[in-house]
C-alpha positions as CSV (number, residue, x, y, z in Angstrom):
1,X,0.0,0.0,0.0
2,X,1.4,3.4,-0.7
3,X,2.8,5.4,1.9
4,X,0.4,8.2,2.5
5,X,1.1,12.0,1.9
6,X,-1.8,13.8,3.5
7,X,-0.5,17.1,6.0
8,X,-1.6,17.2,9.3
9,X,-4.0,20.1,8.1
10,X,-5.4,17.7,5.4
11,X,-5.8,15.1,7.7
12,X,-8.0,17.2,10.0
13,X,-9.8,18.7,7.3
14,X,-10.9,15.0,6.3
15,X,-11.9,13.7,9.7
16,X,-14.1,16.6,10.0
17,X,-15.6,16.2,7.1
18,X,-16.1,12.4,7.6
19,X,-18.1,14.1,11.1
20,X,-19.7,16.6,8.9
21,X,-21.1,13.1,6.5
22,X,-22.2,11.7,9.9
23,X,-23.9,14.3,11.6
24,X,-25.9,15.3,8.2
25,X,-28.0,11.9,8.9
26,X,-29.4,13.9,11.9
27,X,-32.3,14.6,9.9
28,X,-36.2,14.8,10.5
29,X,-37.6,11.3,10.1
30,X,-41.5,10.6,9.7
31,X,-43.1,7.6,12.1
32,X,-46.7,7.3,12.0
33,X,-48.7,5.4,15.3
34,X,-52.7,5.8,15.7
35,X,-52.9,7.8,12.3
36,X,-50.7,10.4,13.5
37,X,-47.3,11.0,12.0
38,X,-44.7,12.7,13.9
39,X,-41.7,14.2,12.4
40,X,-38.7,13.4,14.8
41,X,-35.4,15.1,14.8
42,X,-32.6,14.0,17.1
43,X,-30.8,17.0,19.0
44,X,-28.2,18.7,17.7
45,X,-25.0,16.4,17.6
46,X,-26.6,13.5,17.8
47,X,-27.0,11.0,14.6
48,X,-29.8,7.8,13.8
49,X,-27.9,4.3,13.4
50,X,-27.4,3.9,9.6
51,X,-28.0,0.4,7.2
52,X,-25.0,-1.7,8.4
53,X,-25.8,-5.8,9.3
54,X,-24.4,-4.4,12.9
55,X,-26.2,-1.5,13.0
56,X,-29.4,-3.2,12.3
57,X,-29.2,-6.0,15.3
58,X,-28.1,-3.3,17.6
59,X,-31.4,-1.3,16.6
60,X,-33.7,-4.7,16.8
61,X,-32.1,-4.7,20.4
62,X,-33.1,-1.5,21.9
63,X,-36.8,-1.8,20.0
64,X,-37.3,-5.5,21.7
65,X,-36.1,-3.9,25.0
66,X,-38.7,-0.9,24.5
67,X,-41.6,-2.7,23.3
68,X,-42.6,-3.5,27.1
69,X,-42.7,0.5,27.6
70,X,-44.3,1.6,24.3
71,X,-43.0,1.6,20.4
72,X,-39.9,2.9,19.7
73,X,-40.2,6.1,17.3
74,X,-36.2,6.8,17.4
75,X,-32.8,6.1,18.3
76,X,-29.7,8.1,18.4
77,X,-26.6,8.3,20.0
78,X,-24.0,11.2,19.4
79,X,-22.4,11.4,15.8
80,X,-19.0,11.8,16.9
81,X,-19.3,8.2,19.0
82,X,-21.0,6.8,16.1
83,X,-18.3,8.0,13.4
84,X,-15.7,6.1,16.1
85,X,-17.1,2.8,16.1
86,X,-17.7,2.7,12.4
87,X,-13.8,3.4,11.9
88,X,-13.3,0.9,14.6
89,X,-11.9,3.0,17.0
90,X,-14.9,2.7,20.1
91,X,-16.9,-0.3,20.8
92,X,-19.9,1.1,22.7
93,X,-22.0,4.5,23.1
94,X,-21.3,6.5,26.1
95,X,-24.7,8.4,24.9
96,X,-28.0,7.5,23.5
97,X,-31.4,9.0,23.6
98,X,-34.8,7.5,22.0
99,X,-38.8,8.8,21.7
100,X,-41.1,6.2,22.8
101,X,-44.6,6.0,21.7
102,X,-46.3,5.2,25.0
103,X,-49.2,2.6,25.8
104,X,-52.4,4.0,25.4
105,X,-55.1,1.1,24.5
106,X,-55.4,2.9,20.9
107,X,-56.7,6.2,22.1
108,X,-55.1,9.5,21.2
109,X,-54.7,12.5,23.7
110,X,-57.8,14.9,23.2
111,X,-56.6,16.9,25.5
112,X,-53.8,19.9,26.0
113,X,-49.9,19.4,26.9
114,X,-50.1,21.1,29.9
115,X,-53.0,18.9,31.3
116,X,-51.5,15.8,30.1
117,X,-48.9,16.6,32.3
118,X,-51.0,17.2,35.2
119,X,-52.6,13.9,34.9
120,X,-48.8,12.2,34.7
121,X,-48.1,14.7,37.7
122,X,-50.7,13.5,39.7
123,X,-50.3,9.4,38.2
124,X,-46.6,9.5,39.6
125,X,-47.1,11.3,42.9
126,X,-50.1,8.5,43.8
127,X,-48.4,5.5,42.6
128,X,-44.3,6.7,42.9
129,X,-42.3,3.8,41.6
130,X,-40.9,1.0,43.7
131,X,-37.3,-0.2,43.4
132,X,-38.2,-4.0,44.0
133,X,-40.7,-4.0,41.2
134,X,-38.4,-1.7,39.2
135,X,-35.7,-4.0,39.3
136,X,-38.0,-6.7,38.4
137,X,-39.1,-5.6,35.4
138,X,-36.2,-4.2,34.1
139,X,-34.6,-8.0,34.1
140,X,-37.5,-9.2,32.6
141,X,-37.7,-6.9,29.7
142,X,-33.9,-7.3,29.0
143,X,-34.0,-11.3,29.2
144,X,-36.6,-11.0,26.7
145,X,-34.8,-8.2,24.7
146,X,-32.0,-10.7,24.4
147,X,-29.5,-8.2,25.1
148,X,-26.5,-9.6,26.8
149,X,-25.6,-6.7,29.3
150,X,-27.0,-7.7,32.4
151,X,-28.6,-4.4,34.7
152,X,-28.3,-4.3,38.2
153,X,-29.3,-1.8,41.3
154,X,-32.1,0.4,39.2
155,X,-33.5,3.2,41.1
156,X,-35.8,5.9,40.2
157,X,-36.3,9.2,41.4
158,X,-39.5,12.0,40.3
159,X,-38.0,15.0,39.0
160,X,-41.1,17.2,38.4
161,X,-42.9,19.0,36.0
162,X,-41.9,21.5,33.5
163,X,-45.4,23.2,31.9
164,X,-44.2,20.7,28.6
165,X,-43.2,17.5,30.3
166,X,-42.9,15.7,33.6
167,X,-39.4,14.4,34.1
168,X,-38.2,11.8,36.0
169,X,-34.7,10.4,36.4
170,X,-33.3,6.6,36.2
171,X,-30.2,4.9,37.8
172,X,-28.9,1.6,37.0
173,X,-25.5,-0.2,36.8
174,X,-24.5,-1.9,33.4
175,X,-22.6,-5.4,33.7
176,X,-20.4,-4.4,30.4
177,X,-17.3,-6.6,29.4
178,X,-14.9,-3.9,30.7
179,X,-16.6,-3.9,34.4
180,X,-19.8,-2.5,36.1
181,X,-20.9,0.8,34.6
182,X,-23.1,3.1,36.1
183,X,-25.6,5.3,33.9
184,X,-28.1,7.8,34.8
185,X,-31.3,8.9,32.4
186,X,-33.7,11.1,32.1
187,X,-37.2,11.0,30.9
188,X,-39.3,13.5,29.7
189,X,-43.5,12.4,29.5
190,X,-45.3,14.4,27.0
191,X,-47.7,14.6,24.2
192,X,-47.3,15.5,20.6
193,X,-49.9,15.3,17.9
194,X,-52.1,13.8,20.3
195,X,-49.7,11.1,21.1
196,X,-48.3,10.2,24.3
197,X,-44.9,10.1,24.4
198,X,-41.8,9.6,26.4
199,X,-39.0,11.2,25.4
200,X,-35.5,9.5,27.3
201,X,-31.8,10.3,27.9
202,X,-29.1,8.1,29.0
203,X,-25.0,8.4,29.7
204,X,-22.4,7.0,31.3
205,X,-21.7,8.4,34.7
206,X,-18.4,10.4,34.2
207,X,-19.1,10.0,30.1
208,X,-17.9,13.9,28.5
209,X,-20.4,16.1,27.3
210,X,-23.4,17.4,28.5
211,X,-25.6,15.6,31.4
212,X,-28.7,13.2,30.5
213,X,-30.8,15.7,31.6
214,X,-29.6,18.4,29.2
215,X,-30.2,16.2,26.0
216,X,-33.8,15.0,26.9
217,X,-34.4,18.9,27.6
218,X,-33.2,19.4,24.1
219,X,-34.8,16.4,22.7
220,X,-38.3,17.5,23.8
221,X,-37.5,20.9,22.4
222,X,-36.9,19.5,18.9
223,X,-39.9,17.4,19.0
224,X,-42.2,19.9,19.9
225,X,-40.8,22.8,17.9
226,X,-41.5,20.0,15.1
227,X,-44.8,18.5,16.3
C-alpha cells in the first residue's frame, strides 16, 4: 500500500468532514402510530444508526427492550461516538437517547400538553415507583430483549414538571465486558400530535459532554418545535 502523503491540516480537514457526512443523517424522520405522523429530529449532535448488518441487530435490540414501555419512534446516540465505532476505534456509546410512543389502549390524547402533564403529575405522585418491582421488570424486559448486558441496582427518582413535560430520572448499573458501569437517564412524558410520548436520555456516569438531563431537555424541544 502506498505510503500516505496527506499534511496534518489535510488530515484534519478530512476527519471533519467524515463528522460533517455523519452528523448530516441527523435529519427529521416521519413515524406514524394511531394515524398520526410525527416528524422526529434527534438533538443537535446527535446522529440515527445507519444500514449496516451491525447497526441493524443493535437497533432490533433496543426496540425488543422498548416494546414492554411503548413503540420505539427513534434512536440516536452522538455522531461523533458513532463515526468512532464505524472506523473501529470505540466499541460502545457512552450516549443515546430515544422517543417512545407510549401505551395507550389505541386512544389518542384529546386533550392539552399542559393537562396531560398534570394527569402524569398526579399518576406519579399517587403511585411513585418501587425499586423491588423496578428491578423486576427491568430483568425481565432485557432477558426477553435478548441483550447480553445484564442491569443491576435500578433506582428511580421524580424530578417534576416543566409546563411541557414531567421528568423523572433513572439509575442503574450496566454489567459491560470492561466492568460494572453506572448510567443515569432522564425522561421527559409528553404529548405530541395527540400522542403520548416519552422522550429518554441516558449516559455513562463520568461519560464527557453534557448531562442526561440536558439532552432530553433538548430532545423535547426538537420534538415539539416540530410537532
Amino acid at each position: 500500500m502506498a505510503r500516505s502523503t496527506l499534511t496534518g491540516p489535510l488530515r484534519a480537514l478530512l476527519a471533519a468532514c467524515a463528522l460533517a457526512c455523519a452528523m448530516a443523517q441527523a435529519q427529521a424522520e416521519p413515524f406514524t402510530a394511531l394515524g398520526r405522523t410525527l416528524q422526529l429530529e434527534p438533538p443537535a449532535g446527535f446522529c440515527t444508526l445507519g444500514d449496516s448488518a451491525a447497526e441493524r441487530e443493535f437497533l432490533a435490540v433496543r426496540k425488543r427492550y422498548a416494546a414492554s414501555y411503548g413503540e420505539l419512534a427513534q434512536f440516536a446516540v452522538p455522531c461523533s461516538e458513532l463515526a468512532e465505532i464505524r472506523a473501529g476505534r470505540r466499541d460502545q456509546f457512552t450516549r443515546w437517547a430515544q422517543v417512545l410512543v407510549l401505551p395507550s389502549n389505541g386512544q389518542l390524547v384529546h386533550y392539552q400538553r399542559a393537562e396531560f402533564v398534570r394527569q402524569m403529575a398526579r399518576r406519579f405522585t399517587a403511585a411513585p415507583p418501587d425499586s423491588a418491582a423496578l428491578e423486576a421488570r427491568v430483568r425481565k424486559d432485557l432477558e426477553k430483549s435478548g441483550t447480553s448486558f445484564p442491569v443491576t441496582n435500578p433506582s428511580a427518582q421524580l424530578l417534576g414538571a416543566s409546563p411541557d413535560a414531567y421528568y423523572a430520572e433513572f439509575r442503574l448499573t450496566q454489567q459491560m465486558d470492561s466492568g460494572p458501569q453506572p448510567t443515569v437517564g432522564v425522561s421527559a412524558i409528553t404529548t405530541a400530535r395527540q400522542l403520548p410520548l416519552g422522550i429518554y436520555a441516558y449516559a455513562f456516569v463520568g461519560a464527557p459532554g453534557e448531562s442526561a438531563f440536558e439532552t432530553a431537555q433538548r430532545y423535547l424541544r426538537s420534538v415539539i418545535a416540530r410537532n
